[in-house]
Structures are given as structure tokens and as C-alpha cells.
mmCIF file as gemmi writes it, N, C-alpha and C atoms, coordinates in Angstrom:
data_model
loop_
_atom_site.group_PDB
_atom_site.id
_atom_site.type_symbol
_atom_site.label_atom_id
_atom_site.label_alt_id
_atom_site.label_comp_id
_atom_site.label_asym_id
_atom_site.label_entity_id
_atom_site.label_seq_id
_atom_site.pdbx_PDB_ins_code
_atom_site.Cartn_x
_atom_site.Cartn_y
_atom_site.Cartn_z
_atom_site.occupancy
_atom_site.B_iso_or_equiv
_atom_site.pdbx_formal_charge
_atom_site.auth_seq_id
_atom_site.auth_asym_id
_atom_site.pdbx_PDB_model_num
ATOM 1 N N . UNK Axp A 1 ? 0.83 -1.185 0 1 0 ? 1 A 1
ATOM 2 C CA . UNK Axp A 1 ? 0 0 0 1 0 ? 1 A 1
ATOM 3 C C . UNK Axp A 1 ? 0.869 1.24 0 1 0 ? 1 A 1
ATOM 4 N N . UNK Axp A 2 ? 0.809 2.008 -0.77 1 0 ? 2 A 1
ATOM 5 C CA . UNK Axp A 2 ? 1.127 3.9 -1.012 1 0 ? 2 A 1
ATOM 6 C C . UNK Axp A 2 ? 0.07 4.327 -0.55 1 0 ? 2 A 1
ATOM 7 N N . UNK Axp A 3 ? 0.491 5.363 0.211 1 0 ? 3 A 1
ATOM 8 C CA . UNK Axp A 3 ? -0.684 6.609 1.095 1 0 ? 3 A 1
ATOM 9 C C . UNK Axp A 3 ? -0.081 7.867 0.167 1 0 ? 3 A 1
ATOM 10 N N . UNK Axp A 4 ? -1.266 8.011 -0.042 1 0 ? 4 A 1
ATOM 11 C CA . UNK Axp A 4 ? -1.642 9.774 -0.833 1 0 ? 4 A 1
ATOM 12 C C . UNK Axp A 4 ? -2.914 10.503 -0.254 1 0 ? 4 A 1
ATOM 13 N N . UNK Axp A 5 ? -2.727 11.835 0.013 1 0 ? 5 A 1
ATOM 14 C CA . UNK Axp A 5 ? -3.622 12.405 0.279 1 0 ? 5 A 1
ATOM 15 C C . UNK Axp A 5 ? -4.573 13.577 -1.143 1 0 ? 5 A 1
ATOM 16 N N . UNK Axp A 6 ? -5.159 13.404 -1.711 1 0 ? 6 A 1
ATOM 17 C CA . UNK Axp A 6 ? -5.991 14.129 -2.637 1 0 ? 6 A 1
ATOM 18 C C . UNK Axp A 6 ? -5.492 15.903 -2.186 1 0 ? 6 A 1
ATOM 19 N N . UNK Axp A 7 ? -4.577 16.478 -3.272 1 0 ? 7 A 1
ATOM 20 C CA . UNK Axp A 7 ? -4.946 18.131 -2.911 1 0 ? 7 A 1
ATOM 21 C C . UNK Axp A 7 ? -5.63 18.986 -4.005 1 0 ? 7 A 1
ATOM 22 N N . UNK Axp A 8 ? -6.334 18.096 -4.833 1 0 ? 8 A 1
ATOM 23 C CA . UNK Axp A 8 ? -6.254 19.299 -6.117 1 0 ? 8 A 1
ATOM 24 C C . UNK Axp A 8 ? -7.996 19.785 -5.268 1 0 ? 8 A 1
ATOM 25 N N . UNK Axp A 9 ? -8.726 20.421 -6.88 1 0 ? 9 A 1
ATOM 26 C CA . UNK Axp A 9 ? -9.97 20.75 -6.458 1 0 ? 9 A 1
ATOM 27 C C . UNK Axp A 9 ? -10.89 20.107 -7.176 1 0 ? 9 A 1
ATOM 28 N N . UNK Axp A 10 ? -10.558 19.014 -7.202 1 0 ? 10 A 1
ATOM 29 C CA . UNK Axp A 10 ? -12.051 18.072 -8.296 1 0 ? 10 A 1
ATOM 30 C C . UNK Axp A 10 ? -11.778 17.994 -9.644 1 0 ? 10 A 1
ATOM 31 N N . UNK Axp A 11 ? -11.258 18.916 -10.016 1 0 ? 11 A 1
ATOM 32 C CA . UNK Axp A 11 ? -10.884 18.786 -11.61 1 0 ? 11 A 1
ATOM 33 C C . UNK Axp A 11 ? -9.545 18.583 -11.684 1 0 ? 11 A 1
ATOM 34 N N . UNK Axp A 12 ? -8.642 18.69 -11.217 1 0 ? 12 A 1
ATOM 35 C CA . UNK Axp A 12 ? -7.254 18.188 -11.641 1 0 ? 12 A 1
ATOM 36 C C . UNK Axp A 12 ? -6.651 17.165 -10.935 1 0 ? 12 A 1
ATOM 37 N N . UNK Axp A 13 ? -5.658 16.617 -11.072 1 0 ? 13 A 1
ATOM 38 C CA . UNK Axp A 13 ? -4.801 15.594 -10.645 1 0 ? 13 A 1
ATOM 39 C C . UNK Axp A 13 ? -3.383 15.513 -9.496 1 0 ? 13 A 1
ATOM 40 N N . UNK Axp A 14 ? -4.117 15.693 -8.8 1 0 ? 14 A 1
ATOM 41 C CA . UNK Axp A 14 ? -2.889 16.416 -7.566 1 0 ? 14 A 1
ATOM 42 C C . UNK Axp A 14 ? -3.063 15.561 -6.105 1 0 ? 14 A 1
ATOM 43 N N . UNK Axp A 15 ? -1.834 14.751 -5.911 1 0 ? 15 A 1
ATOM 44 C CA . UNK Axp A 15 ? -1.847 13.871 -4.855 1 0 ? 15 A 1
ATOM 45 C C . UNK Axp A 15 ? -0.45 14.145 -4.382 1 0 ? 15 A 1
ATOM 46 N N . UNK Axp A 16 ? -0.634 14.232 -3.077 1 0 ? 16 A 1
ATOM 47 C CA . UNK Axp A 16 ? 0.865 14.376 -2.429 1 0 ? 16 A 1
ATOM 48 C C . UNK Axp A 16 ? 1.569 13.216 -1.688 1 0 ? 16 A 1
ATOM 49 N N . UNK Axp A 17 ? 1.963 12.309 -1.822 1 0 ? 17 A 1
ATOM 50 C CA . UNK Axp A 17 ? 2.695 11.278 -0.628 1 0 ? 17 A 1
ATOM 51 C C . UNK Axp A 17 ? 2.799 11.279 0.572 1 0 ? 17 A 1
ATOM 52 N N . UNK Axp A 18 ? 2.4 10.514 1.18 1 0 ? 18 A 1
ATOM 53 C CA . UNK Axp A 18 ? 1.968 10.684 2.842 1 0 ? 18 A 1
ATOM 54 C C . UNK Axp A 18 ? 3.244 9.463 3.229 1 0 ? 18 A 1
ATOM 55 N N . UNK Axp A 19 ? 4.227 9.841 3.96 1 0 ? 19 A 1
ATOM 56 C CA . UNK Axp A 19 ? 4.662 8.911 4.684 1 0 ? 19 A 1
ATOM 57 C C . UNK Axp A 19 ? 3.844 8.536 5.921 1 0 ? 19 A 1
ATOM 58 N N . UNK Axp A 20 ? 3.164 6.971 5.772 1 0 ? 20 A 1
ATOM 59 C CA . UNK Axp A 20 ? 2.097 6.715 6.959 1 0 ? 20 A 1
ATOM 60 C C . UNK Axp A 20 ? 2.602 5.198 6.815 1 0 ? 20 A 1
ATOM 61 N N . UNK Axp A 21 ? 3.85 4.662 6.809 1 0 ? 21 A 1
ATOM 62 C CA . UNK Axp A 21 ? 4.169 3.322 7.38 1 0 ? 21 A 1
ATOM 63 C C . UNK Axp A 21 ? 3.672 2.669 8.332 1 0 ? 21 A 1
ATOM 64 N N . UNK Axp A 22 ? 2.998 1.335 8.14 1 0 ? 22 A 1
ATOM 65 C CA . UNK Axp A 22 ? 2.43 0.658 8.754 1 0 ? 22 A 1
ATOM 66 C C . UNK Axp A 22 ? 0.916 1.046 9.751 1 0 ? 22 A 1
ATOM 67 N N . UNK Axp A 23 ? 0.263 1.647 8.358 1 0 ? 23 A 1
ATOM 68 C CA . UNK Axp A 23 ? -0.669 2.32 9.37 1 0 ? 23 A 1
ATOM 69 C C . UNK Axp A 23 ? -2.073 1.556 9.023 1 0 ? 23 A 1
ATOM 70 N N . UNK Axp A 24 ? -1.943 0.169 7.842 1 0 ? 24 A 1
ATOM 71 C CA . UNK Axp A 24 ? -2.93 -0.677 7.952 1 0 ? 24 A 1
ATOM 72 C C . UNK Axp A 24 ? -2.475 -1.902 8.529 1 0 ? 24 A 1
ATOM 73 N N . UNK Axp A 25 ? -3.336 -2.744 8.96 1 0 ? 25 A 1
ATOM 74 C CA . UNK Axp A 25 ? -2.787 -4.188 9.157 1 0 ? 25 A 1
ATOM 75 C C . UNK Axp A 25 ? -4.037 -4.811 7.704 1 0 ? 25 A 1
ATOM 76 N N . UNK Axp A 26 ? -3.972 -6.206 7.374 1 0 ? 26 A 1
ATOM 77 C CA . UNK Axp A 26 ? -4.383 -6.553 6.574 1 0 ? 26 A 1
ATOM 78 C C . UNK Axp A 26 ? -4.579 -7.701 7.568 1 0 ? 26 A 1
ATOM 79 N N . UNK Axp A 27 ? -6.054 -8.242 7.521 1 0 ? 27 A 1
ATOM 80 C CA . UNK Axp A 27 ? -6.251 -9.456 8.108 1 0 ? 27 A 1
ATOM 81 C C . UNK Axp A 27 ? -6.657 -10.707 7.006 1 0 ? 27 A 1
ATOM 82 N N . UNK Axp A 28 ? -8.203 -11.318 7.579 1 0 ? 28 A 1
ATOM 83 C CA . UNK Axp A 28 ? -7.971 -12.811 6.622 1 0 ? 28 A 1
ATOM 84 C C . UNK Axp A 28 ? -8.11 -12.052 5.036 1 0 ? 28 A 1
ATOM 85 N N . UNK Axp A 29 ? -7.833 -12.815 4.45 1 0 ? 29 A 1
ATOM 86 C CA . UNK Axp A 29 ? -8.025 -12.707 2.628 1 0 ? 29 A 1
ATOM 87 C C . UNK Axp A 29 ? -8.575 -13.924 1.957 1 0 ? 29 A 1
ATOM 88 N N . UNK Axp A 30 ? -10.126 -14.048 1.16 1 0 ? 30 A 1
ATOM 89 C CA . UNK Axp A 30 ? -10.486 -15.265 0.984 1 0 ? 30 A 1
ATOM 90 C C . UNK Axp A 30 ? -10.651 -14.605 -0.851 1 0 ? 30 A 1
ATOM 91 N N . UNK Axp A 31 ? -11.068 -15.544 -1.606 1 0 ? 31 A 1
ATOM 92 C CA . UNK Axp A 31 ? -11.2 -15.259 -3.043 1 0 ? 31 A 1
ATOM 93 C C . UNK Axp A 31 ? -12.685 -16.34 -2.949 1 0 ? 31 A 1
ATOM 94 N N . UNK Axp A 32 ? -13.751 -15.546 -3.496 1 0 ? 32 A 1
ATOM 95 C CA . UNK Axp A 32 ? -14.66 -15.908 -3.721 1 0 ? 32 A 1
ATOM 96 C C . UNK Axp A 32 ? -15.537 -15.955 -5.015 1 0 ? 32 A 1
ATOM 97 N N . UNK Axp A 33 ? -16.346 -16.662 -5.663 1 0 ? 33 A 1
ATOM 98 C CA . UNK Axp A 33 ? -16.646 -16.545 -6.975 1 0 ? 33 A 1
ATOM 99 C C . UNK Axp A 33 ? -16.109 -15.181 -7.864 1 0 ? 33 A 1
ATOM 100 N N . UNK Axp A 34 ? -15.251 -15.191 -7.894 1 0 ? 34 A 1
ATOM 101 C CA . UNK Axp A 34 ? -13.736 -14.522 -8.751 1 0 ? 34 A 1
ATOM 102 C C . UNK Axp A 34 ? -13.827 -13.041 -7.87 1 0 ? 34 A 1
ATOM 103 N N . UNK Axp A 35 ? -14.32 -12.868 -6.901 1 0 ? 35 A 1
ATOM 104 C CA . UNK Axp A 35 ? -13.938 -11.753 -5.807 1 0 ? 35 A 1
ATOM 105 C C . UNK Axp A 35 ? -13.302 -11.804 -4.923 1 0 ? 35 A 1
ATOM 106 N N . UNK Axp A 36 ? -12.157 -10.956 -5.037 1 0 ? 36 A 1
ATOM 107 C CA . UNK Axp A 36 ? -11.085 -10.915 -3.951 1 0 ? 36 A 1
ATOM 108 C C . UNK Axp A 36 ? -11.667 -10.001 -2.778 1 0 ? 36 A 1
ATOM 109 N N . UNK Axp A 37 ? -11.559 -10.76 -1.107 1 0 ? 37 A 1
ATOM 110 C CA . UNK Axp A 37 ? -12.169 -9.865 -0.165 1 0 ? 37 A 1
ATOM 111 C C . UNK Axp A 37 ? -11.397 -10.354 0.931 1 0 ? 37 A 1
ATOM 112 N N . UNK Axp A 38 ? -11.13 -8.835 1.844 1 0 ? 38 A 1
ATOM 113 C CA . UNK Axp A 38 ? -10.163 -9.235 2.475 1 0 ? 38 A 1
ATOM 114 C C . UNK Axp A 38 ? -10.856 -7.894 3.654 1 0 ? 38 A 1
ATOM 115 N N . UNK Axp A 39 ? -10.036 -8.64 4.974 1 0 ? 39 A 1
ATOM 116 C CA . UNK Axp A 39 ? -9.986 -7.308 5.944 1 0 ? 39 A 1
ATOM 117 C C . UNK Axp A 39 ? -9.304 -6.297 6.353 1 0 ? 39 A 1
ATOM 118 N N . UNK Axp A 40 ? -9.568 -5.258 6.634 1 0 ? 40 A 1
ATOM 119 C CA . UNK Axp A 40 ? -8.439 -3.89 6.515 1 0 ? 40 A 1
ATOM 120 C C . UNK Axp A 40 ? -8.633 -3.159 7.849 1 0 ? 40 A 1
ATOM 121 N N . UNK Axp A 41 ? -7.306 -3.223 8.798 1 0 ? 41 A 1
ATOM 122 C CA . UNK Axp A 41 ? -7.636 -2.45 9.743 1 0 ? 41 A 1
ATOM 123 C C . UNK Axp A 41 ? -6.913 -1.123 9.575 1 0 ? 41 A 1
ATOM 124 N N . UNK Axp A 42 ? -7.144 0.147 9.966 1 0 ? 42 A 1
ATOM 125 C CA . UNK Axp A 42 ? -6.641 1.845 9.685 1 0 ? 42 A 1
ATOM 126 C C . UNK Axp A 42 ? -6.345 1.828 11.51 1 0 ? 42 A 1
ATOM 127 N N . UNK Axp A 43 ? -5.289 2.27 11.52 1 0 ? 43 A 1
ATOM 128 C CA . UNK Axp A 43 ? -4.712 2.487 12.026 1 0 ? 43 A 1
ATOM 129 C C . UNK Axp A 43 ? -4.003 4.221 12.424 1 0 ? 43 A 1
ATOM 130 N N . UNK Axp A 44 ? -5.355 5.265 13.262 1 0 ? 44 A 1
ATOM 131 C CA . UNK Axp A 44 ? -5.272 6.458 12.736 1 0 ? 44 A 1
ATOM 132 C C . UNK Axp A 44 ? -3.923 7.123 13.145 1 0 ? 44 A 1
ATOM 133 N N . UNK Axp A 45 ? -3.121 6.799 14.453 1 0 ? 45 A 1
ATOM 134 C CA . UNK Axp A 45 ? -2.472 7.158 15.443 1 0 ? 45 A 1
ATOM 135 C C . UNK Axp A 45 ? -0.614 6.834 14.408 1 0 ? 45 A 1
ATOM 136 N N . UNK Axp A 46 ? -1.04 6.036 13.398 1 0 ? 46 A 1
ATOM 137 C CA . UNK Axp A 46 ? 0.326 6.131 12.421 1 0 ? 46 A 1
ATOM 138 C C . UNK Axp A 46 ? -0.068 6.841 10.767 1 0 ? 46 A 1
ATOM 139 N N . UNK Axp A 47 ? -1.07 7.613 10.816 1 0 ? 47 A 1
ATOM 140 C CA . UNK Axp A 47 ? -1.215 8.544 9.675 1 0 ? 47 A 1
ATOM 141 C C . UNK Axp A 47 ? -1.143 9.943 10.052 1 0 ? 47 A 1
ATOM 142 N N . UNK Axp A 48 ? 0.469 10.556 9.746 1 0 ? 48 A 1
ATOM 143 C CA . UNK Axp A 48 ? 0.877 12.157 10.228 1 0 ? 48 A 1
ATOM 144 C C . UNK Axp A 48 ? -0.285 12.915 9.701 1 0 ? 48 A 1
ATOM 145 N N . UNK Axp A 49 ? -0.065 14.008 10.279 1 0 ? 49 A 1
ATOM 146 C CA . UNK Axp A 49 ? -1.278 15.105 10.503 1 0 ? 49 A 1
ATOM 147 C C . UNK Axp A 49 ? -2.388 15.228 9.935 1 0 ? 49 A 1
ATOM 148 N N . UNK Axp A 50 ? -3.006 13.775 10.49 1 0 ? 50 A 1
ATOM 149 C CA . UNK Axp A 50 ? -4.811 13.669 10.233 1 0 ? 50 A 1
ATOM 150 C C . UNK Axp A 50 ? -5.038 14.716 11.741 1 0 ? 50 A 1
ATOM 151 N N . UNK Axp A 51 ? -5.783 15.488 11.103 1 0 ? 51 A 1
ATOM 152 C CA . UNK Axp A 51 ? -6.364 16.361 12.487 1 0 ? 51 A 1
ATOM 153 C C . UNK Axp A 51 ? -8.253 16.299 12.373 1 0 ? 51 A 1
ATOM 154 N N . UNK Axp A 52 ? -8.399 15.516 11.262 1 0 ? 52 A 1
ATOM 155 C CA . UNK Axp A 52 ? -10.221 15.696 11.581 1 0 ? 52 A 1
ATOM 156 C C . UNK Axp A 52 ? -10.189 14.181 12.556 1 0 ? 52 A 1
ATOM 157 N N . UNK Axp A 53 ? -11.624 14.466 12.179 1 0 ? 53 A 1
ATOM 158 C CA . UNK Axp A 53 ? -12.174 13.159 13.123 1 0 ? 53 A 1
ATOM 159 C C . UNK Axp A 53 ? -12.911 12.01 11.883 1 0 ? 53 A 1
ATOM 160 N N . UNK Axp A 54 ? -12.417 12.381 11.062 1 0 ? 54 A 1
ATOM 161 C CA . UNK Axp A 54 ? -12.907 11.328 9.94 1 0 ? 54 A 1
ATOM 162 C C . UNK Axp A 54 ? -12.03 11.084 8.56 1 0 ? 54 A 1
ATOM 163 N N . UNK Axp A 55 ? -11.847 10.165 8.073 1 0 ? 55 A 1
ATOM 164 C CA . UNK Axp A 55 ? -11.082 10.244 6.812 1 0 ? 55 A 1
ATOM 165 C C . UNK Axp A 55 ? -11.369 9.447 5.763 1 0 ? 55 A 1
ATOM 166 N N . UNK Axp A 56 ? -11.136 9.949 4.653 1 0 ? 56 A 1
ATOM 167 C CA . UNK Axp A 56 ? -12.134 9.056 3.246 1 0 ? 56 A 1
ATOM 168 C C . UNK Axp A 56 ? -10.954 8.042 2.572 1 0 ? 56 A 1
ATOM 169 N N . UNK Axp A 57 ? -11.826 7.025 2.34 1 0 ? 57 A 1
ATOM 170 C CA . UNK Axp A 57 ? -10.746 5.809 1.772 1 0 ? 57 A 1
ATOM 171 C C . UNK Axp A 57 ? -11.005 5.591 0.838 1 0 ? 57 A 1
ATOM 172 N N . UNK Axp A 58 ? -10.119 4.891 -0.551 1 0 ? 58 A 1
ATOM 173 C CA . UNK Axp A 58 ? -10.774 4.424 -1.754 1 0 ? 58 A 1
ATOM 174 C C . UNK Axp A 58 ? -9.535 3.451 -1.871 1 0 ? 58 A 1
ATOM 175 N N . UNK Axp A 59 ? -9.555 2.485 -2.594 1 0 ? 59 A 1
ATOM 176 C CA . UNK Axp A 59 ? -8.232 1.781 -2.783 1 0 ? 59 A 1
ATOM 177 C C . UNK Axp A 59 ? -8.282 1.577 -4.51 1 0 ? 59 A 1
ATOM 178 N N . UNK Axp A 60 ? -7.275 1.587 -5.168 1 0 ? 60 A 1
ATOM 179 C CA . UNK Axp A 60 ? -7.28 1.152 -6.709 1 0 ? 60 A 1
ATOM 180 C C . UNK Axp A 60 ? -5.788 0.166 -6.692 1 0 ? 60 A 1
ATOM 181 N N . UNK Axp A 61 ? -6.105 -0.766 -7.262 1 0 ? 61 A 1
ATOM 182 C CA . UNK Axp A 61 ? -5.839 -1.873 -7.277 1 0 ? 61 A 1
ATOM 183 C C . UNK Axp A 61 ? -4.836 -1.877 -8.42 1 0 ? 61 A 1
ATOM 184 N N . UNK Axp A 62 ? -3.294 -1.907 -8.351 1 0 ? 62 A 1
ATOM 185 C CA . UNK Axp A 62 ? -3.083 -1.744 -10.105 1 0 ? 62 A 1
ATOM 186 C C . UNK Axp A 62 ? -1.736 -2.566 -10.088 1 0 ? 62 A 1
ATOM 187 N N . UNK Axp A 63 ? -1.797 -3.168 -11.449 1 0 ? 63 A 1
ATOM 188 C CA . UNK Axp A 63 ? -0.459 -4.24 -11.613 1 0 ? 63 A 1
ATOM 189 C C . UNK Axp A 63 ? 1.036 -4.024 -12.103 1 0 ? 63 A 1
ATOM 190 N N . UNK Axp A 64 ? 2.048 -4 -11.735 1 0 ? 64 A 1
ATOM 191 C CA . UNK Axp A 64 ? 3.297 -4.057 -11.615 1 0 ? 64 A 1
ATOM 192 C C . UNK Axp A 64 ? 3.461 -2.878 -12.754 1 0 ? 64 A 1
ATOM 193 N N . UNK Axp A 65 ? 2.693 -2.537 -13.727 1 0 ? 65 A 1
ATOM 194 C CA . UNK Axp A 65 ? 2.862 -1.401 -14.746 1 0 ? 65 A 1
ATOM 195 C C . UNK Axp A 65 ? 2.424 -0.535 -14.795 1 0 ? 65 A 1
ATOM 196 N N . UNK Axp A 66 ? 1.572 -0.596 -13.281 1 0 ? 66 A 1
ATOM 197 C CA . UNK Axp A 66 ? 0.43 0.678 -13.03 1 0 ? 66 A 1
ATOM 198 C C . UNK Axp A 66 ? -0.573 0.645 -13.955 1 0 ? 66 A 1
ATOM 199 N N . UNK Axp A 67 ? -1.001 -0.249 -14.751 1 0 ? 67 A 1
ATOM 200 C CA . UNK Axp A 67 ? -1.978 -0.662 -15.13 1 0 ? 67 A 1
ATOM 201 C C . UNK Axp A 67 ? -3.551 -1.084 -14.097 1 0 ? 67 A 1
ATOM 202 N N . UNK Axp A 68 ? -4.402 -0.287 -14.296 1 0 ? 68 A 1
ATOM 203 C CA . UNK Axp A 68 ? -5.507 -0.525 -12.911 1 0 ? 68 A 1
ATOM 204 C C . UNK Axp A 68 ? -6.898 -1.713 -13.28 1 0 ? 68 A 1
ATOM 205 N N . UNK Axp A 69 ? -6.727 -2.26 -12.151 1 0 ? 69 A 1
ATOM 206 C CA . UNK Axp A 69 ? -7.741 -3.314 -12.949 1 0 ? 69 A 1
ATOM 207 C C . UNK Axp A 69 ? -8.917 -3.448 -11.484 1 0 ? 69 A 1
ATOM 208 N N . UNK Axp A 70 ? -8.961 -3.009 -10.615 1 0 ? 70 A 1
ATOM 209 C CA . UNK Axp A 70 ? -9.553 -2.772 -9.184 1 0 ? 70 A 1
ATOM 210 C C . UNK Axp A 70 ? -10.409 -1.596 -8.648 1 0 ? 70 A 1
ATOM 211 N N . UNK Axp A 71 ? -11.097 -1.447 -8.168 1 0 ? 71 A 1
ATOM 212 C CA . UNK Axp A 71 ? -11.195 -0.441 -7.204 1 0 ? 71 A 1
ATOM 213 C C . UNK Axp A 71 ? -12.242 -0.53 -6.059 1 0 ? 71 A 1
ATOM 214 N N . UNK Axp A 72 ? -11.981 0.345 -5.106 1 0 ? 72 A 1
ATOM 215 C CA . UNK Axp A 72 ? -13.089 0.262 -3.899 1 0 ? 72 A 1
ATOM 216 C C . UNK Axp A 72 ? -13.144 1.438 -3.233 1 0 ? 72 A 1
ATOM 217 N N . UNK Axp A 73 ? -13.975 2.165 -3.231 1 0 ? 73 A 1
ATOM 218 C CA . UNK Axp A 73 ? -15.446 1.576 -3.954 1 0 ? 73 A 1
ATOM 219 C C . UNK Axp A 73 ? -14.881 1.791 -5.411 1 0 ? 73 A 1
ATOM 220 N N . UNK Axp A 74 ? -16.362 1.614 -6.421 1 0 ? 74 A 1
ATOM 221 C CA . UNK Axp A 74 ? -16.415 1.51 -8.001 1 0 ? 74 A 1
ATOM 222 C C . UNK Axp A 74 ? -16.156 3.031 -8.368 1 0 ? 74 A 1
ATOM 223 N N . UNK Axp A 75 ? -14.746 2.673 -9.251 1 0 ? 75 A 1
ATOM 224 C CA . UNK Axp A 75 ? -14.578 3.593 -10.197 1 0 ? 75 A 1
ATOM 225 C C . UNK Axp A 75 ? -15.395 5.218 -10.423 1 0 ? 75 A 1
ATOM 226 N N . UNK Axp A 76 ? -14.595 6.245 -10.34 1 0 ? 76 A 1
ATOM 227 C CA . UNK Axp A 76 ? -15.631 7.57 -10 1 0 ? 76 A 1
ATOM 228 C C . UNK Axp A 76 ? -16.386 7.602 -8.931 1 0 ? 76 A 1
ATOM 229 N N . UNK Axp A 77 ? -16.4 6.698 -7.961 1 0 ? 77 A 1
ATOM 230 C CA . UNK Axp A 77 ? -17.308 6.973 -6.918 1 0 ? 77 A 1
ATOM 231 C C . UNK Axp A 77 ? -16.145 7.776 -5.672 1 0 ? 77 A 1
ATOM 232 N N . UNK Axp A 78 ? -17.23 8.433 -4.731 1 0 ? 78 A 1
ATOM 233 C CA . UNK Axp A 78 ? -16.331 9.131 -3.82 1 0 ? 78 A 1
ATOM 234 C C . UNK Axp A 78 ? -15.904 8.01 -2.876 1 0 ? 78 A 1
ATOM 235 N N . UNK Axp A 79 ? -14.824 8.215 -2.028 1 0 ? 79 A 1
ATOM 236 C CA . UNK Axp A 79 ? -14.325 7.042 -0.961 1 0 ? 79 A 1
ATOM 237 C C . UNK Axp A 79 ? -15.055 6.671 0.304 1 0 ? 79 A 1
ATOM 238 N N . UNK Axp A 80 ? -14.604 5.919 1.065 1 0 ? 80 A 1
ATOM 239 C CA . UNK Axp A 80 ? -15.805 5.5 1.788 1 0 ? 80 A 1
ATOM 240 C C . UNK Axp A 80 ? -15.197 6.819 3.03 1 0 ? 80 A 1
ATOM 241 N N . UNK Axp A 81 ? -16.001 7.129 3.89 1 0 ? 81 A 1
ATOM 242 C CA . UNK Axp A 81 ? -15.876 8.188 4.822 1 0 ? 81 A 1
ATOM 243 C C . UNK Axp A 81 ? -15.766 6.738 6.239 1 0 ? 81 A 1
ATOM 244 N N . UNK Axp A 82 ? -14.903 6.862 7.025 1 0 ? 82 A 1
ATOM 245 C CA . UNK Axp A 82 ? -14.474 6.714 8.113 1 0 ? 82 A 1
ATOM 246 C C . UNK Axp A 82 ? -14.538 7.292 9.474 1 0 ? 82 A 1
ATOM 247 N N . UNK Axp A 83 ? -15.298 7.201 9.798 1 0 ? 83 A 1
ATOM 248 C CA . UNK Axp A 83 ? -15.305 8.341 11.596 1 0 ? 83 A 1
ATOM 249 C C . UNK Axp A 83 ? -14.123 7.523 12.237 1 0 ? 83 A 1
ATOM 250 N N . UNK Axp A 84 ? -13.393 8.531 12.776 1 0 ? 84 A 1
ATOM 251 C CA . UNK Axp A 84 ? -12.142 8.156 13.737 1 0 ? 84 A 1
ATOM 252 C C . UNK Axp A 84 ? -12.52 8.473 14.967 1 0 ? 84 A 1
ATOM 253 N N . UNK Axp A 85 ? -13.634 9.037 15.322 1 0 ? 85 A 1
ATOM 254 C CA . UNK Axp A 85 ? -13.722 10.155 16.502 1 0 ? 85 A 1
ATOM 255 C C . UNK Axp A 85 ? -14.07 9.697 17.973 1 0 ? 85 A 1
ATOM 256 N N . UNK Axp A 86 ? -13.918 7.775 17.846 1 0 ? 86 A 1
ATOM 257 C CA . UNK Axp A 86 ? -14.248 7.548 18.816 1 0 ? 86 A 1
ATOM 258 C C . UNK Axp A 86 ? -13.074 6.847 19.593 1 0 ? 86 A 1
């Protein structure tokens, strides 16, 4: 996993690199009628200067050429929102 944080404004392409080492764990991983599903724990206390109380996730999935063949949620959709605040 690479951590990027989104800076542009909706229309352009602007991501900055987040050094946030080891700030998921990855638990079981099963493959099911050709769906890969797995568990993801966030880990907020090793992602530098998150200061809200919530943070949006999306993952894209892409192969050794940066070729993308994944995503979560689906493609153009916004990321999933996370409350940290408890």
C-alpha cells in the first residue's frame, strides 16, 4: 500500500505522498466466486497530521505497470468516509 492524500480541487490531478508506514494491518483474505475480499484495519495514530475526526478511503488496485484493474469503492465513486472520533 502507497498513502496519498488528494490536494487538487475536483478537476485536476494532484496527490501528495503521505509517509504513513504501517498504518494498515491486513487481516484474513479469501477469493470468492472470482472476488477478492479481504480485511483492513486503519490504524489512525500512524497517519501524520490527520487532524479531523474522519477520513475518506478508496483503494485502486493496479499491476506491476500501473496498469488498474480494481477499485473500492467503483470507479468515480467518492471514498468511503471513516469516523475516527471515537
Amino acid at each position: 500500500f502507497d498513502t496519498y492524500n488528494y490536494s487538487g480541487d475536483g478537476s485536476n490531478w494532484s496527490w501528495d505522498y503521505v509517509q504513513a508506514g504501517e498504518f494498515y494491518k491486513v487481516g484474513h483474505i479469501e477469493e470468492s466466486d472470482g472476488l477478492l475480499k479481504y480485511e483492513l484495519a486503519v490504524s489512525r495514530t500512524k497517519i501524520p497530521g490527520l487532524t479531523n475526526e474522519a477520513v475518506r478511503l478508496a483503494i485502486i488496485i493496479m499491476d506491476s505497470g500501473w496498469s488498474d484493474f480494481g477499485f473500492v469503492p467503483d470507479k468515480n465513486k467518492n471514498g468511503f468516509m471513516l469516523m475516527m472520533n471515537e
